[in-house]
VOBA-1610 file (N, C-alpha, C; in pm, whole numbers, padded with zeros to 5 digits, always signed):
BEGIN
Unk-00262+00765+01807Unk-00309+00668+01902Unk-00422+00587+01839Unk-00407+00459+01897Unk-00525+00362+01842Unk-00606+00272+01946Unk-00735+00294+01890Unk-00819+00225+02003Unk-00943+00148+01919Unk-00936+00014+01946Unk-01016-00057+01935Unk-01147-00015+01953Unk-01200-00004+02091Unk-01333+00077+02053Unk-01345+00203+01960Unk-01338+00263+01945Unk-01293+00372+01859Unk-01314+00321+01731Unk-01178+00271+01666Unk-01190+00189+01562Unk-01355+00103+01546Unk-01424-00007+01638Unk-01455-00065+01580Unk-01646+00026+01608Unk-01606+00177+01652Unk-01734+00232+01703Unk-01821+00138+01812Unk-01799+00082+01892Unk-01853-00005+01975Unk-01887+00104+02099Unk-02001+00105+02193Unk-02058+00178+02256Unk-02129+00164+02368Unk-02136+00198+02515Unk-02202+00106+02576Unk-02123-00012+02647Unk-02257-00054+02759Unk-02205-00195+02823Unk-02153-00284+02702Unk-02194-00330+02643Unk-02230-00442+02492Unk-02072-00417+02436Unk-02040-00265+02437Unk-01940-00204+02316Unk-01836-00241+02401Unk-01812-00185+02542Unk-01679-00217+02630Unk-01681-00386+02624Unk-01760-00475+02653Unk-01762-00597+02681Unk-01692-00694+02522Unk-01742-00651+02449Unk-01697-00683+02332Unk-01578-00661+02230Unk-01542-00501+02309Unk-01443-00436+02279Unk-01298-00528+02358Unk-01306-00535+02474Unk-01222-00620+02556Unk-01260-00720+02525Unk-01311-00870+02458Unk-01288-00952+02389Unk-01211-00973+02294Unk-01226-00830+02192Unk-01184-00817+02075Unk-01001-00808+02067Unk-01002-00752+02208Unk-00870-00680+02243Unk-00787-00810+02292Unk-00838-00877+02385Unk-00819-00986+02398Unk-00736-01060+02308Unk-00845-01153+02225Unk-00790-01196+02085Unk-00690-01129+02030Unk-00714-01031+02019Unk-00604-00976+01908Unk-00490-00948+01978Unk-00437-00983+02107Unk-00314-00931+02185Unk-00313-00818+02223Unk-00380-00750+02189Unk-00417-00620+02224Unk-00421-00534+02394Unk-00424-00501+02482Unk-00474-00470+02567Unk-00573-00400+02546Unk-00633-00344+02462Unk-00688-00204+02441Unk-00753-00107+02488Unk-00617-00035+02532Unk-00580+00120+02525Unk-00499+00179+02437Unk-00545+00293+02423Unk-00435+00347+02318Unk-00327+00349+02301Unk-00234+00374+02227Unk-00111+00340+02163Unk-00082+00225+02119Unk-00165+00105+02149Unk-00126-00005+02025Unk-00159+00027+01900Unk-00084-00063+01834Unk-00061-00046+01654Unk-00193-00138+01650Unk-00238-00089+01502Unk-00293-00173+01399Unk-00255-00297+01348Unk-00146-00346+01349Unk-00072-00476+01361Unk-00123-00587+01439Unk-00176-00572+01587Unk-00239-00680+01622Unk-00392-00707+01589Unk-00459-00611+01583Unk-00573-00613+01524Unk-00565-00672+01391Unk-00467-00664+01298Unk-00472-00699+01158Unk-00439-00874+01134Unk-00375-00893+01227Unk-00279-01017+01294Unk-00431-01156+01279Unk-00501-01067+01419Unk-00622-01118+01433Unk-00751-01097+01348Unk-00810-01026+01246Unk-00882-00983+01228Unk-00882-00988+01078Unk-00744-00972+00976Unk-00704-00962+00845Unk-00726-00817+00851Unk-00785-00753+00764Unk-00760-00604+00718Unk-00869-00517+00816Unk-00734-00406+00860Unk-00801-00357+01008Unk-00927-00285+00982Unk-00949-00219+00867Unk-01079-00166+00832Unk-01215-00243+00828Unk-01193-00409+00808Unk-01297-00480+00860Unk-01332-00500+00940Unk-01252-00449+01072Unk-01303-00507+01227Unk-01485-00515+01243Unk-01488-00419+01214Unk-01603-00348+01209Unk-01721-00404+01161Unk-01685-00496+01052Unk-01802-00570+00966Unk-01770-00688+01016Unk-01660-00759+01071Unk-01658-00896+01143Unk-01828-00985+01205Unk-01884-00890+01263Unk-02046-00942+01350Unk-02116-00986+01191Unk-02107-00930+01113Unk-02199-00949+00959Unk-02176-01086+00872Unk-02075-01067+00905Unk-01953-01180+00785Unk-01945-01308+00907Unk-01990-01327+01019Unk-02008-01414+01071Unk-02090-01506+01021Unk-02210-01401+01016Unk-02371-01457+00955Unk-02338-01504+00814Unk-02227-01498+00744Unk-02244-01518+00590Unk-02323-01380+00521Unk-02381-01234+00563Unk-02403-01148+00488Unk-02307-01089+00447Unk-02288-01001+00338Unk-02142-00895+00291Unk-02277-00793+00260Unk-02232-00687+00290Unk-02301-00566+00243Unk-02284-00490+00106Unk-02344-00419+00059Unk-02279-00370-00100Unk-02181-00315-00104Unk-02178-00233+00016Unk-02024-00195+00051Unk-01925-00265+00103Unk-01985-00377+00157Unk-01819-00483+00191Unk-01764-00525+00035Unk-01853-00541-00008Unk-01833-00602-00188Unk-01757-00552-00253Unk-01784-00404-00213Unk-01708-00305-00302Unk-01597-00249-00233Unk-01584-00263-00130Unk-01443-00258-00015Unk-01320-00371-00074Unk-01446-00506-00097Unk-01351-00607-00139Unk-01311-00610-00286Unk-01358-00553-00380Unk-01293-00544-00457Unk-01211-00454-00530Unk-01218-00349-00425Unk-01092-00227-00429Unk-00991-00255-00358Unk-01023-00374-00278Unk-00880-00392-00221Unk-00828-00511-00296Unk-00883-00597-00370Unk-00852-00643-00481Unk-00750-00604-00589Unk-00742-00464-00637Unk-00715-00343-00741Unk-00559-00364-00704Unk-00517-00393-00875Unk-00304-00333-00865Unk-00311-00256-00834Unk-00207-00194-00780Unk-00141-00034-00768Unk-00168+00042-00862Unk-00172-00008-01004Unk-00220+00090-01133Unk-00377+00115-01162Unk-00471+00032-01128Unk-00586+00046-01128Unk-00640+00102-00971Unk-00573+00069-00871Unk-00611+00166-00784Unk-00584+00284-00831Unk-00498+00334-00863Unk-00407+00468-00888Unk-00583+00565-00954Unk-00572+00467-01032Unk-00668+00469-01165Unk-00835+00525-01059Unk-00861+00402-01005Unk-00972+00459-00918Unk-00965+00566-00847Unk-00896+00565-00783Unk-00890+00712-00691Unk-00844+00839-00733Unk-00823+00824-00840Unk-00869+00966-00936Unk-00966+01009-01004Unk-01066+00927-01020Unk-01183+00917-01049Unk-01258+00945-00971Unk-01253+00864-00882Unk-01298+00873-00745Unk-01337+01015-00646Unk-01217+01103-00679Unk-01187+01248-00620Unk-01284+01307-00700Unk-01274+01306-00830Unk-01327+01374-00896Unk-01481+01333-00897Unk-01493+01225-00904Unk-01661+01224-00838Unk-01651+01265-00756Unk-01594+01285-00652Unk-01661+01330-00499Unk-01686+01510-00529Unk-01551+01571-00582Unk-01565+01651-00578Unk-01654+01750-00630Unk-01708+01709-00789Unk-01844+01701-00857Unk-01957+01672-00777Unk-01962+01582-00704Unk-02086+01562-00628Unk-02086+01689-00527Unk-02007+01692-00462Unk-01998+01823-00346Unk-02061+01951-00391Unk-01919+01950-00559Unk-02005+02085-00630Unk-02173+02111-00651Unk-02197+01984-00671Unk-02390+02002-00738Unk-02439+02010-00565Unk-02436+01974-00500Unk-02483+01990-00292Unk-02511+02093-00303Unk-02326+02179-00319Unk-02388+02323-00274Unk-02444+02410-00387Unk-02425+02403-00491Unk-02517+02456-00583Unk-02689+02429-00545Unk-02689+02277-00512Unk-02913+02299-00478Unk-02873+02345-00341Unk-02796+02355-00241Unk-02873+02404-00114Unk-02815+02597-00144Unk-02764+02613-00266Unk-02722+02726-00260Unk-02882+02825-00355Unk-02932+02747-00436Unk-03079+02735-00503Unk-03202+02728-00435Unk-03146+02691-00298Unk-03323+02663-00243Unk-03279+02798-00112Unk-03185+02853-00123Unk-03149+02946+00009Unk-03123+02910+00124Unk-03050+02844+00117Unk-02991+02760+00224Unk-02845+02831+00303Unk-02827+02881+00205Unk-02668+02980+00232Unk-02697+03118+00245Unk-02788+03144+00240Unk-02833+03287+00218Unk-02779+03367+00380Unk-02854+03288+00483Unk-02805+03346+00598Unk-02662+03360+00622Unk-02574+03240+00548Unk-02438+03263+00584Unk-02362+03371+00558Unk-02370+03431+00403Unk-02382+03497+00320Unk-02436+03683+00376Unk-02567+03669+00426Unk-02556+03785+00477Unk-02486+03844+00588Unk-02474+03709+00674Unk-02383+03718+00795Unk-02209+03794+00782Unk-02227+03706+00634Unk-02042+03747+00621Unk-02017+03915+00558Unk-02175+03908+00475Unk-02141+04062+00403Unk-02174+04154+00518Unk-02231+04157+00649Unk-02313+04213+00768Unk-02139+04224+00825Unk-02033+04169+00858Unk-01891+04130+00877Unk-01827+04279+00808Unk-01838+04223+00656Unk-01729+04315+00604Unk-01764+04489+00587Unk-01890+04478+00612Unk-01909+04620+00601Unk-01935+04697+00712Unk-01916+04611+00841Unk-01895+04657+00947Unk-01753+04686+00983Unk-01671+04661+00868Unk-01499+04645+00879Unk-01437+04539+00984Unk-01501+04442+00956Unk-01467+04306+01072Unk-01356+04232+00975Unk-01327+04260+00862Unk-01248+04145+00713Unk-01113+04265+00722Unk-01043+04176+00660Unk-00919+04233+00669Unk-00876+04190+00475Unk-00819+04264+00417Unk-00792+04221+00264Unk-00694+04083+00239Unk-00711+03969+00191Unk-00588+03871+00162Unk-00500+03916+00082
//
């Protein structure tokens, strides 16, 4: 299911009022179960709804920049990014929990789970 507010995080008097504008325009009724199709119709790429209020003003954010030029990317250089990409993320994740695993941050979880198994609460995989 798809919903315009939702999608465009809109919230509030301001968010419904704007949200049903948005819906408006775009053919939309919006309630759920419309497609992404009319939003895209109206709007170009549905992941911008969202930055539309910005790009009015003439600002792009560093991340619209970089939104726009990944959507820029062939199929082979996307391919290309988003394997890279994973692998940064996943590297980054790794070093997180390594310092919050360094400053004792996990420690409670940790005793919680060994407090578990030696109470015979774990079952063997």
């Amino acid at each position: 299911m798809y919903h315009l507010a939702a999608r465009t995080g809109m919230t509030g008097t301001w968010g419904a009022k704007r949200c049903a504008m948005l819906a408006e325009q775009s053919g939309c009724c919006g309630r759920a179960g419309k497609t992404r199709a009319a939003e895209s119709q109206a709007f170009g790429s549905p992941g911008r709804l969202r930055y539309n209020r910005f790009r009015r003003r003439g600002v792009m954010s560093e991340v619209e920049q970089i939104e726009q030029q990944i959507e820029g990317l062939d199929d082979r250089a996307f391919a290309r990014f988003r394997e890279w990409f994973i692998e940064y993320d996943h590297a980054r994740w790794d070093r997180q929990i390594e310092a919050d695993s360094a400053a004792g941050k996990l420690d409670a979880l940790a005793e919680k789970a060994l407090a578990e198994h030696r109470a015979g609460k774990t079952r063997r995989l």
